[in-house]
Backbone as numpy.savetxt, mean C-alpha at the origin, in Angstrom:
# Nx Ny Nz CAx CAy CAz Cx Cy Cz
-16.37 7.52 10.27 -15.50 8.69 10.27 -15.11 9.01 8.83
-15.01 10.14 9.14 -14.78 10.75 7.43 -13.32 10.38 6.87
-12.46 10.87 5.76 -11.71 10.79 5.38 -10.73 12.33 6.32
-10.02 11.88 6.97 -8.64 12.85 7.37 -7.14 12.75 7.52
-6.87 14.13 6.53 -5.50 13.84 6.21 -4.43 13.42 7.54
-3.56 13.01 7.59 -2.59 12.23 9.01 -3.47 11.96 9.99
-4.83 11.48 9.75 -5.63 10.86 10.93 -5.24 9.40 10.58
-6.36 9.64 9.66 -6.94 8.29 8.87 -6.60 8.19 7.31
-5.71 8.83 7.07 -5.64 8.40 5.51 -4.15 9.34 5.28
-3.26 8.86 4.24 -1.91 9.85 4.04 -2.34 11.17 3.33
-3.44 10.59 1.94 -3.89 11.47 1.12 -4.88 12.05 1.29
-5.83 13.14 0.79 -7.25 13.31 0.73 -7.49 13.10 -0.68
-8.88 13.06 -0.63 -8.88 12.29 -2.28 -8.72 13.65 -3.64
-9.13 14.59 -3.21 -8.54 15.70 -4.00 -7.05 15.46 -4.68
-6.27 15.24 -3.97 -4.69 14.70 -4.07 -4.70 13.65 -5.22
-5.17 12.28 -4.75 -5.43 11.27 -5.42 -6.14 11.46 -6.71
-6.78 12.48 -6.73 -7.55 12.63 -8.33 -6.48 13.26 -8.67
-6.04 14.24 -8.15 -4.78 15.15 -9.64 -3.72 13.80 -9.49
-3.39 12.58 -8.76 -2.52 11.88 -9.13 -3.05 11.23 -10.62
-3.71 10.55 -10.37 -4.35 9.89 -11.37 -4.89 11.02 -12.32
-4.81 11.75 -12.19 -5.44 12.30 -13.80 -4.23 12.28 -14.84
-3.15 12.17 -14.17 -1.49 11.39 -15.25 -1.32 10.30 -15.58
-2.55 9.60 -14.91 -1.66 7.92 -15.02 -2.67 7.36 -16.10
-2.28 6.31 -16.87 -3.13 5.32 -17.81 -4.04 4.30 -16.57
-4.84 4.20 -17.51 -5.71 2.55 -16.78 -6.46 3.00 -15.47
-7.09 4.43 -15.42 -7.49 4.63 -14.28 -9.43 4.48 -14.26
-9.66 3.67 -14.62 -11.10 3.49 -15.16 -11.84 3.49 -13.32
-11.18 2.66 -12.79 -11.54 2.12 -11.38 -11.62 3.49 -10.56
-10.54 4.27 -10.30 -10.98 5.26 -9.98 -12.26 6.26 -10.59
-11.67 6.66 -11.57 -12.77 7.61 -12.16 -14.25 7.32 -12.28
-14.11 6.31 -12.42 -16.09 6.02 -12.31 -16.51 5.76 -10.54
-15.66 5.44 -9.73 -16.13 5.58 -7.97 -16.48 7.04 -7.90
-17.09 6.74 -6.75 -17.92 7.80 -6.22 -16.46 8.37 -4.86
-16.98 9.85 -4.61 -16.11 10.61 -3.84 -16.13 9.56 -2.72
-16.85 9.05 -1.99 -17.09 8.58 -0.80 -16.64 7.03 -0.70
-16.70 6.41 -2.28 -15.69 5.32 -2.13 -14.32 5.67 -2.23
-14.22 6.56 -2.69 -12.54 6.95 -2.92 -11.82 7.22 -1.77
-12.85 7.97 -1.26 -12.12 8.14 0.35 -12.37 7.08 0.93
-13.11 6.14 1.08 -12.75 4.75 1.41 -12.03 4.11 1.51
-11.58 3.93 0.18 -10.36 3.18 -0.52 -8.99 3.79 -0.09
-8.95 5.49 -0.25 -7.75 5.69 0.55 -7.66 5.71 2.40
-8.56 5.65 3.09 -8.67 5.21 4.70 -7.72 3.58 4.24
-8.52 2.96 3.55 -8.38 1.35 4.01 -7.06 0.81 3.31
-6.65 1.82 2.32 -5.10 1.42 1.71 -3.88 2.19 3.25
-4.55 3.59 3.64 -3.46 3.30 4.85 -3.73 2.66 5.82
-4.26 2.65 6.19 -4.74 1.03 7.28 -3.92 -0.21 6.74
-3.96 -0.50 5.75 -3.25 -1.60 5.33 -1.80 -1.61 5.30
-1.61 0.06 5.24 -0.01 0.55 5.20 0.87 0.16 6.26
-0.42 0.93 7.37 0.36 0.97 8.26 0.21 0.07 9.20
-0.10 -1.21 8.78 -0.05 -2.59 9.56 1.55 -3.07 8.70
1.94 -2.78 7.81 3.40 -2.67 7.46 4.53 -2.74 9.02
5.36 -3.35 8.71 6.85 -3.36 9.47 7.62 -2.35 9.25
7.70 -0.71 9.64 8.40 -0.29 8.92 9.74 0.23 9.70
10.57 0.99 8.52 11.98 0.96 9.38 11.93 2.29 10.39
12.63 2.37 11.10 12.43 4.11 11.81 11.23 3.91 12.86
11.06 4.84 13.30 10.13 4.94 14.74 9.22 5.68 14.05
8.17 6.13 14.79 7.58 6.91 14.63 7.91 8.40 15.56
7.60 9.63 14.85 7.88 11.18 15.42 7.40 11.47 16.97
5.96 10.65 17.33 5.52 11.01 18.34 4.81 9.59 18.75
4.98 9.80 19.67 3.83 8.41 20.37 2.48 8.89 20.52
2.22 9.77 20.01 0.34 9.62 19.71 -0.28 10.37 18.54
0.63 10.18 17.41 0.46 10.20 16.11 -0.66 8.94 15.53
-1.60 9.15 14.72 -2.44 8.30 14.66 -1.96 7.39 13.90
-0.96 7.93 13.30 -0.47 7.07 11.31 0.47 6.73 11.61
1.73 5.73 11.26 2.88 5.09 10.88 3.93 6.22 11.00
3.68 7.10 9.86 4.30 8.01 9.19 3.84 9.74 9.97
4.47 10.29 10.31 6.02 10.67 9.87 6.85 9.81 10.99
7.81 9.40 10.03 8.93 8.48 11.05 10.11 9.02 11.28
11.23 8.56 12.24 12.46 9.38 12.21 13.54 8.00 11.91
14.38 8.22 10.73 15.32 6.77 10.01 15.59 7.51 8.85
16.22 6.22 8.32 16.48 6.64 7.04 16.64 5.38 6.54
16.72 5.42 5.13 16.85 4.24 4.19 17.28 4.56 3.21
17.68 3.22 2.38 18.47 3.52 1.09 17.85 3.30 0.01
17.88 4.84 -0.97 16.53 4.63 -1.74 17.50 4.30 -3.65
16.88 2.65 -3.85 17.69 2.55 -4.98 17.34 3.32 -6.29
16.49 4.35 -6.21 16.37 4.96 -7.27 17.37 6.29 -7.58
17.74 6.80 -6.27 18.26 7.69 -5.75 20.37 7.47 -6.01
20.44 5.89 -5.47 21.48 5.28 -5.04 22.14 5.71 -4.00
21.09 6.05 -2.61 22.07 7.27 -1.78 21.12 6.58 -0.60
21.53 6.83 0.77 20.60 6.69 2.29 20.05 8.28 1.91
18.70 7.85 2.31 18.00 9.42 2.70 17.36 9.18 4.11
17.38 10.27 4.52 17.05 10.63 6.33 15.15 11.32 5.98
14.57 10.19 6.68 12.79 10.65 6.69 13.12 12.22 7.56
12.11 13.11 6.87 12.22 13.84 7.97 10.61 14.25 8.72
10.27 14.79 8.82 8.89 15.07 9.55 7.54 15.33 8.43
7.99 14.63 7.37 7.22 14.52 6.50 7.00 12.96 6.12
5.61 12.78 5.36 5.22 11.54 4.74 6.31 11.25 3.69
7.14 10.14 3.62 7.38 10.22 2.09 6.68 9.89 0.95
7.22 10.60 0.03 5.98 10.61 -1.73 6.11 9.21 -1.95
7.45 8.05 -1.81 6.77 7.08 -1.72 5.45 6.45 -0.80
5.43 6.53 0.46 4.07 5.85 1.29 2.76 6.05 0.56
3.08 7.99 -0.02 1.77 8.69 -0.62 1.60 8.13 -1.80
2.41 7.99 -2.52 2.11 7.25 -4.29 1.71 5.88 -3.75
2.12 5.10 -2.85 2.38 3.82 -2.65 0.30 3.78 -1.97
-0.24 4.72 -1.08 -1.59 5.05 -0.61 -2.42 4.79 -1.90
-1.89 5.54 -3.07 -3.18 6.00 -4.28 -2.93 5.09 -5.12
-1.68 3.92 -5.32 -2.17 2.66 -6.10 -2.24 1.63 -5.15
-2.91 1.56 -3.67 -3.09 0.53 -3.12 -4.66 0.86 -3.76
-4.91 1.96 -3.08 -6.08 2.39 -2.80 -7.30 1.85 -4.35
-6.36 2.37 -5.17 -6.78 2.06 -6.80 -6.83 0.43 -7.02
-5.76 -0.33 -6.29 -5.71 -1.77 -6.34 -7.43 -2.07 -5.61
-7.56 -1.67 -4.54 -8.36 -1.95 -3.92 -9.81 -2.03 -4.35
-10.20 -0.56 -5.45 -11.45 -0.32 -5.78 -10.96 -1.31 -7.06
-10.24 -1.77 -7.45 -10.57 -2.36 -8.63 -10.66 -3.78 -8.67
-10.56 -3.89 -7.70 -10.36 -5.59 -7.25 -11.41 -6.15 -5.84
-13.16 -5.62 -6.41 -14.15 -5.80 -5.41 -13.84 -7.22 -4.64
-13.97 -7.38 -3.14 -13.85 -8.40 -2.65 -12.25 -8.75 -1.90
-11.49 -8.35 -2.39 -9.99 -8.56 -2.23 -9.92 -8.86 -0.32
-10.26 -7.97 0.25 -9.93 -8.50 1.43 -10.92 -9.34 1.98
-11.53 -9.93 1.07 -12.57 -11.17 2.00 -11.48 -12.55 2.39
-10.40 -12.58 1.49 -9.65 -14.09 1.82 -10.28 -15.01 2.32
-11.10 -14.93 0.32 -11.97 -16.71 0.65 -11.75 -16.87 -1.19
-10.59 -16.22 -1.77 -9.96 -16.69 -2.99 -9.07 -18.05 -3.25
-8.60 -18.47 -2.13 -7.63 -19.81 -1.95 -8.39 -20.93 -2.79
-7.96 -21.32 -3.51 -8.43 -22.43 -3.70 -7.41 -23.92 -4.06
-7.18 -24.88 -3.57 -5.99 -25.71 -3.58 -6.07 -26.92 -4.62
-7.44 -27.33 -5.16 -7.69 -28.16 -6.28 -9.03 -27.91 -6.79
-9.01 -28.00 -8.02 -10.50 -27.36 -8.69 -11.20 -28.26 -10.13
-11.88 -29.00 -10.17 -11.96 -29.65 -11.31 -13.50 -29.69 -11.76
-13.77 -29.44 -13.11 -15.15 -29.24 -13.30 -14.78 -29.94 -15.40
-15.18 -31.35 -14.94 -15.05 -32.41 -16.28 -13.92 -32.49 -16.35
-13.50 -32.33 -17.73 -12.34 -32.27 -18.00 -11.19 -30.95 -17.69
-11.94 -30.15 -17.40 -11.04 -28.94 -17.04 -10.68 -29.18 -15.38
-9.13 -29.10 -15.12 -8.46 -28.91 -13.79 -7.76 -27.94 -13.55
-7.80 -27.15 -12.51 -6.85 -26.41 -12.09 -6.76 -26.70 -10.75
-5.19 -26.08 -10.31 -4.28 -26.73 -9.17 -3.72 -24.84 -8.29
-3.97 -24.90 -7.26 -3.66 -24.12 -6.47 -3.94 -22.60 -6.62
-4.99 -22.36 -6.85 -5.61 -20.77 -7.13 -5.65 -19.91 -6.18
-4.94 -18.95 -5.93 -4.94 -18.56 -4.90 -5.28 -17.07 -4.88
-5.85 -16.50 -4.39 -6.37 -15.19 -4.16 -5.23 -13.62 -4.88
-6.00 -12.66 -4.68 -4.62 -11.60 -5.92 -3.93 -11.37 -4.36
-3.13 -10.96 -4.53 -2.37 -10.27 -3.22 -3.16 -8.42 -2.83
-3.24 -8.53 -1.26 -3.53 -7.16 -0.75 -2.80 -6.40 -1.37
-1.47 -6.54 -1.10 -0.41 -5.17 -1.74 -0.10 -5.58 -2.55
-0.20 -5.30 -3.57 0.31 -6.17 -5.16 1.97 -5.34 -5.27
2.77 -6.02 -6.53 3.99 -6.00 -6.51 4.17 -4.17 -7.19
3.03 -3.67 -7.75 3.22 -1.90 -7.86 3.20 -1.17 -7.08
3.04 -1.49 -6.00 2.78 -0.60 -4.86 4.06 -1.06 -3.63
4.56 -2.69 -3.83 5.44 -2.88 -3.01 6.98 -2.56 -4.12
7.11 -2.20 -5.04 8.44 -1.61 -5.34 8.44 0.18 -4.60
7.40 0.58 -4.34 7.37 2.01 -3.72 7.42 2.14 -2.20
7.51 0.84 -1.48 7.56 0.94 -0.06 8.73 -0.12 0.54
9.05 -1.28 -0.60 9.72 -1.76 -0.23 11.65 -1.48 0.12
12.35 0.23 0.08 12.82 0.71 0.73 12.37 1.36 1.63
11.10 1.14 2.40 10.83 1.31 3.70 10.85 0.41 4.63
10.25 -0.29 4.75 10.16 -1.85 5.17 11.66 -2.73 5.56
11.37 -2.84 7.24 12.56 -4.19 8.03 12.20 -5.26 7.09
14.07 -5.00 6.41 14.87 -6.13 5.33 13.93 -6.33 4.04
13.39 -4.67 3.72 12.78 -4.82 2.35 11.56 -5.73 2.29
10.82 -6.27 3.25 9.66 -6.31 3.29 9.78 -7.63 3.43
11.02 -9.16 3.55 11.45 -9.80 3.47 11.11 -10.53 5.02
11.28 -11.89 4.91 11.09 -12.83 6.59 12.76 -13.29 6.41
13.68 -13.16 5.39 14.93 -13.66 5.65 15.88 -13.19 6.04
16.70 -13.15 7.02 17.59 -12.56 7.82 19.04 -13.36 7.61
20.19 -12.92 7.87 21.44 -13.69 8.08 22.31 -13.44 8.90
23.12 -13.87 9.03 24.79 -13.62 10.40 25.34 -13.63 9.80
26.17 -12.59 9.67 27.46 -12.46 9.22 28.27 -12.97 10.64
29.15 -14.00 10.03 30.46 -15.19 11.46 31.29 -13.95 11.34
């Protein structure tokens, strides 16, 4: 299936090129081909939207995550904002540097990077472990979306 906008992907890659034609370090994009790009953005929302996120979704047979109905507190802002029937520009910025993580980092979702002891002569190394799917640029842009900030720790207030 092709690349489609709120099917299968947040962005179309048209979008994603005028993003990146602002940003530094975009080598990974610009030398892919149209058809990996739209790749890369299918499989960065796929990855999105296996995310925990806060809010419901608008409809129960919406294909995507997004558009949701919530709100969250956005610390750039310092304020709660209410999603409204739109994607937010975070999910979408957060789509075009997964997506960019993705083409630039061939292999990434094979998770067969682990490695727990490694020694070759005198050289050792100790616990190598694979890059992360969502790396930490893309989770400061979603992580005011995300149940408890993207976090497994919870508490009680007595």
């Amino acid at each position: 299936m092709a690349l489609v906008k709120g099917v299968n992907s947040y962005a179309t890659v048209a979008e994603a090129d005028s993003y990146f034609a602002d940003r530094l370090d975009v080598a990974a994009w610009s030398e892919a081909s149209e058809l990996q790009k739209g790749q890369s953005l299918v499989t960065a929302t796929s990855i999105l939207d296996g995310l925990n996120w806060i809010g419901f979704a608008v409809s129960d047979s919406q294909a995507l995550a997004f558009p949701r109905v919530g709100s969250y507190f956005d610390p750039r802002l310092g304020m709660d904002v209410a999603m409204t029937s739109s994607v937010p520009t975070r999910v979408i910025t957060a789509t075009y540097e997964l997506a960019y993580h993705l083409l630039n980092n061939d292999g990434i979702l094979d998770d067969s990077g682990s490695v727990v002891d490694l020694q070759v002569g005198a050289i050792s190394l100790k616990t190598i472990s694979s890059p992360n799917k969502v790396p930490q640029n893309v989770n400061r842009f979603i992580k005011p979306l995300l149940v408890n900030n993207g976090t497994n720790v919870w508490w009680r207030a007595n």
